[in-house]
LONUDO-792584 format. One record per residue (C-alpha): residue number from 1; x, y, z. Coordinates in pm, whole numbers, plus 50000, padded with zeros to 5 digits. Example, Ala and Ser with C-alpha at 12.3 -4.5 7.8 and 13.67 -1.06 7.14 Angstrom:
r pos: 1, c1: 51230, c2: 49550, c3: 50780
r pos: 2, c1: 51367, c2: 49894, c3: 50714
END
This chain:
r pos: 1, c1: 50000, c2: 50000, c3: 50000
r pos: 2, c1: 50156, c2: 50366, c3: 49896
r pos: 3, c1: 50194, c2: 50616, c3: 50165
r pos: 4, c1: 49882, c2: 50796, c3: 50284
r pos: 5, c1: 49911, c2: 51206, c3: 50333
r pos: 6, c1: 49745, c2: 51234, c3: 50691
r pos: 7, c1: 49606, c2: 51601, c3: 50813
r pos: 8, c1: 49594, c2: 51567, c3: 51191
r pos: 9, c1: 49323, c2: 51886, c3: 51261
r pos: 10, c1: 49416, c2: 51969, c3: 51644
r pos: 11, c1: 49716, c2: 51820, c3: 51604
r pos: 12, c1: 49995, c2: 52094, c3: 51746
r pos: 13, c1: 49855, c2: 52007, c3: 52118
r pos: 14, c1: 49755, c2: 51728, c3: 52365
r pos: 15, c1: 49587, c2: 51407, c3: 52208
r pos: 16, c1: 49673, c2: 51574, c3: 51816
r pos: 17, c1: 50040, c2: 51592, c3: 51891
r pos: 18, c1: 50107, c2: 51230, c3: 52045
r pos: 19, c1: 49936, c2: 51113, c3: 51734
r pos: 20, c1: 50151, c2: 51325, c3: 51524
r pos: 21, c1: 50427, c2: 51192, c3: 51696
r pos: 22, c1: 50341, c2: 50830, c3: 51688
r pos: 23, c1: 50238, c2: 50864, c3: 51323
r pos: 24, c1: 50575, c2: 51046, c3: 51215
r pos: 25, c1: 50777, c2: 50748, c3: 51426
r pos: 26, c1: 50621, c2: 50465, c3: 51316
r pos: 27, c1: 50653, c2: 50603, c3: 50913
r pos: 28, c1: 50445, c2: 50795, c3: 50702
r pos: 29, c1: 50414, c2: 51188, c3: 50633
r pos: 30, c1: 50152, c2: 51389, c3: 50865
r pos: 31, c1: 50080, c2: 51719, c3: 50741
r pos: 32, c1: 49970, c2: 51900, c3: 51071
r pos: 33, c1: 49700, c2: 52143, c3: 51076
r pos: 34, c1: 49575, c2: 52363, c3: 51307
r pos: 35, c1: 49443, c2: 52724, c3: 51343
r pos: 36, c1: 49822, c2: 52895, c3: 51348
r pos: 37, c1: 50109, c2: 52847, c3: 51148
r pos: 38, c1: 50396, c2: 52782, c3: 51363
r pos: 39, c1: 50768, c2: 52746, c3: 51246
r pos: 40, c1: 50893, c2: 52634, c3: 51537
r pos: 41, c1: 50675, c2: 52348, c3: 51608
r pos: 42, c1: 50653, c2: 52227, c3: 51273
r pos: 43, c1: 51072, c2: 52179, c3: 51342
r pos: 44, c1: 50975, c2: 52007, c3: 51635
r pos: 45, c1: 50736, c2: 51789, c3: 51513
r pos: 46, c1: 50900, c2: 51740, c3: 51174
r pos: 47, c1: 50574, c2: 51814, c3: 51005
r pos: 48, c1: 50438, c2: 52036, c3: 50785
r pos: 49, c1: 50173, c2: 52284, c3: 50986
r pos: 50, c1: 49867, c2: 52408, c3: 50766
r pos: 51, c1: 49663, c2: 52775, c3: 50897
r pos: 52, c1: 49313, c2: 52645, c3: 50947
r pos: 53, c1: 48982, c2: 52885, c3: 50895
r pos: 54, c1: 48710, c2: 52668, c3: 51007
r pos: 55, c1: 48464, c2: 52933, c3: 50931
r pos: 56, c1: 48537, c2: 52876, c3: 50514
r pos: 57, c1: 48465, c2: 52506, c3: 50449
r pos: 58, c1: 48577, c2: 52679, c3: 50110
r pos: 59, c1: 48914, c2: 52700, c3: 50178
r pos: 60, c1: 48905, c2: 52390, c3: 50416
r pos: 61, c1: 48857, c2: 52162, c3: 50065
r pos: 62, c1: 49129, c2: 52370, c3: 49886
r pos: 63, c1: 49393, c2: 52314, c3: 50198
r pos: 64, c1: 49306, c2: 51905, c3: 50147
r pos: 65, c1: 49324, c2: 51876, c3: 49779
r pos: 66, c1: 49663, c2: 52075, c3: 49752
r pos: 67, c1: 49831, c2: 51930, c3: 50035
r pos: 68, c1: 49661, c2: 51530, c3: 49871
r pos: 69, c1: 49529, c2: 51484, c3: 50202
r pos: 70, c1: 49417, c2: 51122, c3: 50172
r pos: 71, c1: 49289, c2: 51073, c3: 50531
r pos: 72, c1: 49197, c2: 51323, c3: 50862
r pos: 73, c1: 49208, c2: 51304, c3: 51177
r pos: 74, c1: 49019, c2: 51523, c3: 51392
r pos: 75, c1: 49128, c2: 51601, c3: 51768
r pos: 76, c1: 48939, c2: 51940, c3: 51789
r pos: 77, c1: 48749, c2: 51861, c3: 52086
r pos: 78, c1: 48509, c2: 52082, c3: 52259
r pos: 79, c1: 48676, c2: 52402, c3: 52248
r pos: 80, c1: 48664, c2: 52404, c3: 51900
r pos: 81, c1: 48271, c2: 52392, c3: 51932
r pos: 82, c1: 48066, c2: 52127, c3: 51691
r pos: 83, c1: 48073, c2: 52441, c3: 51407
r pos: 84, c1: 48421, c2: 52326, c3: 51341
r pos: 85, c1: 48379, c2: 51981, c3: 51359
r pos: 86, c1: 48100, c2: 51986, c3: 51115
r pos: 87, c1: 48265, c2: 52225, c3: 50865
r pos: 88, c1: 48598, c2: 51964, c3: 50874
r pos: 89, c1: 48340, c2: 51710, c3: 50781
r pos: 90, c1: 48185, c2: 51849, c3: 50466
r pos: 91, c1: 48513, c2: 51985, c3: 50383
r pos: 92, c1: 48656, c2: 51634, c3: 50367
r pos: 93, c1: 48364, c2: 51503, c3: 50164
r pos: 94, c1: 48402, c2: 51695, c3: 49873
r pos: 95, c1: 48752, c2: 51725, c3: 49852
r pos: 96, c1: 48832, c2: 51497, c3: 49569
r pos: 97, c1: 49118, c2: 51389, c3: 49766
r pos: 98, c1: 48979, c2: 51286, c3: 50105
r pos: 99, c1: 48866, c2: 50928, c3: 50163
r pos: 100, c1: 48891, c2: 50851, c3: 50518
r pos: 101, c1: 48761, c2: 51045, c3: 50819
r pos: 102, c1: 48887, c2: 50965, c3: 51223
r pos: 103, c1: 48597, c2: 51216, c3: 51405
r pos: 104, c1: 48681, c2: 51395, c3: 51734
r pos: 105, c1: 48468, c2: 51127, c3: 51914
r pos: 106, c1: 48771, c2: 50971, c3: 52194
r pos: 107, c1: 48657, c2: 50822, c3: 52515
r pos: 108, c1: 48331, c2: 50611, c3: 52514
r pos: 109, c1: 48094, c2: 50457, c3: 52203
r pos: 110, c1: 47815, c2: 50725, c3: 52086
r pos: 111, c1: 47518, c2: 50417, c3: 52251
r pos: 112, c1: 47175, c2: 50585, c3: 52242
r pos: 113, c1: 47191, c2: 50566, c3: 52614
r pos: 114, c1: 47500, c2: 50752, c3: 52645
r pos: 115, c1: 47449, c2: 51009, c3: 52420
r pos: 116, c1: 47112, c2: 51057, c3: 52671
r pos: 117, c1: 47355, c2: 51165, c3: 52934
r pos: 118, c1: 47611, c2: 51468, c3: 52902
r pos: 119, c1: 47577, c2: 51728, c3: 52620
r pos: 120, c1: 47857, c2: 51674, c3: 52452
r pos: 121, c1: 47773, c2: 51300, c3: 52364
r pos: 122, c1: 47459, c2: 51416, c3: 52162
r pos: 123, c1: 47701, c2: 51629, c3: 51990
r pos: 124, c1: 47900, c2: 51400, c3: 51843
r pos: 125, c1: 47681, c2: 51145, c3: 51789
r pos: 126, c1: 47535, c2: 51380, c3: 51517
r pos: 127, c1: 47880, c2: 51410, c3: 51393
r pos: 128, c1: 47848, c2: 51004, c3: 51281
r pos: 129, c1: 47525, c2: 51081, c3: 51171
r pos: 130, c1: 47658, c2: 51346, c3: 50923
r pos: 131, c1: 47973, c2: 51097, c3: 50831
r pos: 132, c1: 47690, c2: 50795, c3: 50779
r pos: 133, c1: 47525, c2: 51052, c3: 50502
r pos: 134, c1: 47916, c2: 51058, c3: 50357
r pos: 135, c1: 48094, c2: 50829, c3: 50081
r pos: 136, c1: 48439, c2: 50877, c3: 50345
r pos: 137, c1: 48518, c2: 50533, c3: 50497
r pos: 138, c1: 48537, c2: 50645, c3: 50907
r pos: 139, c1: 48542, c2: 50511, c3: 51213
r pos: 140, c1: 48508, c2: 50588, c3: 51564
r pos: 141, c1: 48808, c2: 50590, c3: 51807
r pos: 142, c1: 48680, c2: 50475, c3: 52221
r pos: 143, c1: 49003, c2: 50435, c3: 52426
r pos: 144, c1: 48866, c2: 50539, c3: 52811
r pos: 145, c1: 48986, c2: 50781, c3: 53030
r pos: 146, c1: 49354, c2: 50898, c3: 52950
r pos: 147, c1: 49586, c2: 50757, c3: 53215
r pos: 148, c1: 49805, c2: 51079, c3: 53150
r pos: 149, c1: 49622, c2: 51244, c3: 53383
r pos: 150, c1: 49749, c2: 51049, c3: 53653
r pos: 151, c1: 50111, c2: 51022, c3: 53574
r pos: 152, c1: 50127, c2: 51386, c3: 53504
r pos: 153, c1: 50423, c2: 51565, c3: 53522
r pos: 154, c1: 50621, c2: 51194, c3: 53574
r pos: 155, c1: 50501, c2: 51076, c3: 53189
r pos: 156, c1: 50557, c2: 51218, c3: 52908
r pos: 157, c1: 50182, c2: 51350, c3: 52820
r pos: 158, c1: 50081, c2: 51730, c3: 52646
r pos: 159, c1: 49736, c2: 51654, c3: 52747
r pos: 160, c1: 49795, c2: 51840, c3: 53097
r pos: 161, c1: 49652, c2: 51814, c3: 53445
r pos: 162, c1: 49299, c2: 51758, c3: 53487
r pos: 163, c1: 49233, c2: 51590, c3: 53811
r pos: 164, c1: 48938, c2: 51347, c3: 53798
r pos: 165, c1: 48818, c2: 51107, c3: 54053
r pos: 166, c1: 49199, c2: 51029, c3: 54181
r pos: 167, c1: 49452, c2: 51329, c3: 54254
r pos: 168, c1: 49789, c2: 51183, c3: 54283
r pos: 169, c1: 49956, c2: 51508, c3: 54338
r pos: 170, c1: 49659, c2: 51640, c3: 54646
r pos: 171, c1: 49690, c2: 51269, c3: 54798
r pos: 172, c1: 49311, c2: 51257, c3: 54730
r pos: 173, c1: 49048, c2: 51084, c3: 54573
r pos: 174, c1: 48627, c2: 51098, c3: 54540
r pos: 175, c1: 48526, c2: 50804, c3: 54398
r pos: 176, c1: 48161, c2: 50784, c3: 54205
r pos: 177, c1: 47912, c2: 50570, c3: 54334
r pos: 178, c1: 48040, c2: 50206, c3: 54432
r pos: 179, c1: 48320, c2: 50236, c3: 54235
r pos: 180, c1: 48332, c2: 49869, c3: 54151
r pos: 181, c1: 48240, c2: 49922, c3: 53806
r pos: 182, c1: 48570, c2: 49848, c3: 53570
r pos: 183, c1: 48665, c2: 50137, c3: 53370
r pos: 184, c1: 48904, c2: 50166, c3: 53030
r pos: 185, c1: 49217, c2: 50333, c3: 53068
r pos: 186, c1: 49467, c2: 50400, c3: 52800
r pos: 187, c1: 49796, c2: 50590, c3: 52764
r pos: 188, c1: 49758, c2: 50932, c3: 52508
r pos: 189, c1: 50051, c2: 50800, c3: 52298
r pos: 190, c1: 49951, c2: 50436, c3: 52327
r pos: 191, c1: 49613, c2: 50595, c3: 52132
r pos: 192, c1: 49878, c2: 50741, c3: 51898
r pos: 193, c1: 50044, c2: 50437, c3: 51822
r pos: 194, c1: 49757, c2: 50280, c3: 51809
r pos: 195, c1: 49625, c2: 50530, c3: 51486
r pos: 196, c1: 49933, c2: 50436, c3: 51344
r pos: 197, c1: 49902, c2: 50106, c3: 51307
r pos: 198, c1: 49474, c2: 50155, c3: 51174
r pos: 199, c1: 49603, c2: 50373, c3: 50891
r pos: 200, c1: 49768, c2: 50123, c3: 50717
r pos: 201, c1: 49422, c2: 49885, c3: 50728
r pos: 202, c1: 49312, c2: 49842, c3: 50408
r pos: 203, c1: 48974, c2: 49840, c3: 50567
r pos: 204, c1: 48760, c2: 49986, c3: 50898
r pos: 205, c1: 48486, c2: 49931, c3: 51125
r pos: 206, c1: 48262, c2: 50208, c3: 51221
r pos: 207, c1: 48354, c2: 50172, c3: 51565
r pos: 208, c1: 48778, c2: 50082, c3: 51690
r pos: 209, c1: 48867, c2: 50040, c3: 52019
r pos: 210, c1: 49217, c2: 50022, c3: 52257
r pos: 211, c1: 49188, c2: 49900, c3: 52545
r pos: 212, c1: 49519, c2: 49991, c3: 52769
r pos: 213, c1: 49353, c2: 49909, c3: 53080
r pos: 214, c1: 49060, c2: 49819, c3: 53276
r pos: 215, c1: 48984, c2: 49831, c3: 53675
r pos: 216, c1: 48787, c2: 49964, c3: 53909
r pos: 217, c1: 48817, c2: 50330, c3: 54094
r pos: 218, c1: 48873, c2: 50106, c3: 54397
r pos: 219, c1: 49120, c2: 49930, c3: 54216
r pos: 220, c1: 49305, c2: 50184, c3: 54081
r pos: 221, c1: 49284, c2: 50406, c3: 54459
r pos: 222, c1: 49439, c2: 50085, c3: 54585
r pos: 223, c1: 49729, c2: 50114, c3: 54289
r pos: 224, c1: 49763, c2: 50481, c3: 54337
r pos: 225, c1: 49838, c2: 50471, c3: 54721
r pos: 226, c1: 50082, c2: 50165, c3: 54674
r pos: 227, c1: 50280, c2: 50372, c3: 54414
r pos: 228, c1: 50260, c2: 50722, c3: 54638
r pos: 229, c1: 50351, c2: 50523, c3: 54958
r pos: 230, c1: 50062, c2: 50757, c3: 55114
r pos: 231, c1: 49704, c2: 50690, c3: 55193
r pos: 232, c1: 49507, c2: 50926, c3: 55002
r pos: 233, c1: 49209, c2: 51124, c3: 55157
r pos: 234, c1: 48890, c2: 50910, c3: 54999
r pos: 235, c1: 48539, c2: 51005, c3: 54981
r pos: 236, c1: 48249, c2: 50857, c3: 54791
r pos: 237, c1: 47982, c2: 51067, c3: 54624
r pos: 238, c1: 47634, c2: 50875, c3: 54638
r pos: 239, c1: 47446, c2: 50821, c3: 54335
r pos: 240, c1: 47230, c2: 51051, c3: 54427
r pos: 241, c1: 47471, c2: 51276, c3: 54486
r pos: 242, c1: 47569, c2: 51227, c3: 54139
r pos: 243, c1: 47237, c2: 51234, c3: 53969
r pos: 244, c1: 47216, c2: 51649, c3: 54107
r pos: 245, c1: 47514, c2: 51749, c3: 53983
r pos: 246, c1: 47743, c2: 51731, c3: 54247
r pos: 247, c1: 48059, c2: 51564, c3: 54326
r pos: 248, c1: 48309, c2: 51608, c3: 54600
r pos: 249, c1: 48582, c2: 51868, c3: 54507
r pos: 250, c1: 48963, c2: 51778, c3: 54433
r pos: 251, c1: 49263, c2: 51954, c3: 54613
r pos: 252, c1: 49458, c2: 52015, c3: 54259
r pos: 253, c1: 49107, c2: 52091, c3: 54083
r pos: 254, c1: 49160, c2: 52473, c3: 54222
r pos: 255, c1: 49439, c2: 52542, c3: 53972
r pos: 256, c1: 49156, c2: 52502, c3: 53692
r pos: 257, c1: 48865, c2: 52740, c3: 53876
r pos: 258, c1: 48972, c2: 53066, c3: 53647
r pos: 259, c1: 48863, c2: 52910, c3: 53376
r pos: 260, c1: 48602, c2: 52616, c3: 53481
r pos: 261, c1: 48422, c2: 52765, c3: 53803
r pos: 262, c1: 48392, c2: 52508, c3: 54024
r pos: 263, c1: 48053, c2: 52485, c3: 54046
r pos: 264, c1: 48086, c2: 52399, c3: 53641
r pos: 265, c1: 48333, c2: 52175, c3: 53688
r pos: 266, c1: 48156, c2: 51978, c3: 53997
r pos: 267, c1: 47906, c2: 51940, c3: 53746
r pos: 268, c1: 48094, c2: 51789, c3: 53487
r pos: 269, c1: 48267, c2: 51524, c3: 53710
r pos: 270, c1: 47957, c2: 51422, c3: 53832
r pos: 271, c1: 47849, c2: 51360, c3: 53503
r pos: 272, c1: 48132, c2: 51136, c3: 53429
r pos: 273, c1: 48062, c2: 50978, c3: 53763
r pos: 274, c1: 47727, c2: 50878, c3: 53612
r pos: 275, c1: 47862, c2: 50736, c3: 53294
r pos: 276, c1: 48119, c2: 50529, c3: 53541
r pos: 277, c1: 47900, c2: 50401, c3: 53736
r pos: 278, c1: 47645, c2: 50303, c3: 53474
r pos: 279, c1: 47887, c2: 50075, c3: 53306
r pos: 280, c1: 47990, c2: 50333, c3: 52986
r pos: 281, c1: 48335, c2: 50296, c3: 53029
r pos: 282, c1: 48365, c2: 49961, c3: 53101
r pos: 283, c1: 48290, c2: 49861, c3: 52685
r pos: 284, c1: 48483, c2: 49574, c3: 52498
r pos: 285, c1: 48753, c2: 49528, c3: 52235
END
């Protein structure tokens, strides 16, 4: 099979990057785009770094078709908004180029049940819905929760510190529910690898899955104190607790309330506590 040109969209940061890495290591040439042009990193990375208007889908299907983008990968996540998303999407499909789509999906199968749940599920369940309506051959990437979050700064992760049921570095931990429910865990660059070796399948499913890890919050608190050599403060938020909103409040969660009050961030982890508990991350190879 000849070389595929890959456009990683997201890709000069956190999950985009590792993938860009990965990509670049195990062979194969990855333009990078992304909304800036940046010298610098493009050294880094030893990729090429496209300027990105998501606002002109336009110029979108002129960037793919000169660069012979054959495949993209999008890692835009939420801060991008779904406008973004959506424009990459119909971009893709009519550049005469494009064949094969990776959505900005991540973490846990679009199930009718889950998308029920937090906002951001219904969201990109309608972004397989638009790809289904498509001739681009895609799939749908679930790996878990990223275990860089709980190495962080010890691994090697540009994903950043977002404290979320276990805080290594505040020696605490609020666990959702029973938290006997296995969960899916998987390394950021381990996903990277891992999008390395599906490119070179001559065909996809609509749904691919890495597994890095599975276990239990229990489990892993158990794992977390053995490698600390501390007992960590641990409190469980009810399921009722969970179903309003709340959740208990994480020492190293403060460095994040300038720009996710906590009150919006309480939210969100007890969201995620809901999907835990209900068995959402706990889905099979």
């Amino acid at each position: 099979m000849s070389p595929r040109t890959i456009a990683v969209f997201g890709g000069t940061g956190k999950l985009g990057r590792a993938i860009v890495e990965e990509r670049i290591t195990h062979g194969g040439y990855a333009p990078n785009c992304d909304l800036k042009s940046d010298v610098q990193i493009s050294n880094v990375l030893g990729a090429s770094i496209l300027a990105t208007d998501y606002d002109n889908v336009n110029s979108i299907v002129k960037q793919l078709e000169t660069n012979d983008v054959d495949t993209v990968i999008s890692t835009l996540g939420s801060t991008f908004g779904t406008d973004s998303e959506i424009a990459l999407t119909k971009a893709a499909e009519s550049s005469k180029k494009t064949t094969r789509y990776i959505p900005s999906i991540w973490r846990i199968p679009c199930s009718p049940e889950a998308v029920a749940i937090p906002p951001t599920m219904s969201a990109k369940s309608g972004y397989l819905d638009i790809l289904a309506s498509t001739s681009l051959e895609y799939t749908a990437v679930s790996n878990g929760i990223f275990l860089d979050y709980y190495g962080f700064p010890k691994v090697k992760s540009y994903l950043g510190n977002l404290p979320r049921v276990i805080d290594m570095a505040g020696n605490a931990a609020a666990i959702p529910g029973s938290g006997d429910v296995p969960v899916v865990f998987s390394y950021s660059f381990d996903v990277g690898r891992f999008i390395a070796a599906l490119l070179s399948s001559a065909m996809w499913e609509k749904e691919s899955v890495i597994i890095g890890d599975k276990m239990t919050w229990n489990e892993f608190l158990i794992v977390a104190e053995e490698t600390k050599g501390t007992k960590l403060e641990s409190k469980h938020d009810s399921w009722t607790t969970l179903q309003k909103g709340r959740s208990t409040a994480l020492p190293s969660q403060r460095q994040l309330y300038p720009y996710l009050p906590q009150e919006k961030l309480e939210r969100i982890c007890a969201t995620f506590g809901v999907l835990f508990e209900n068995g959402f991350f706990n889905f099979q190879a």
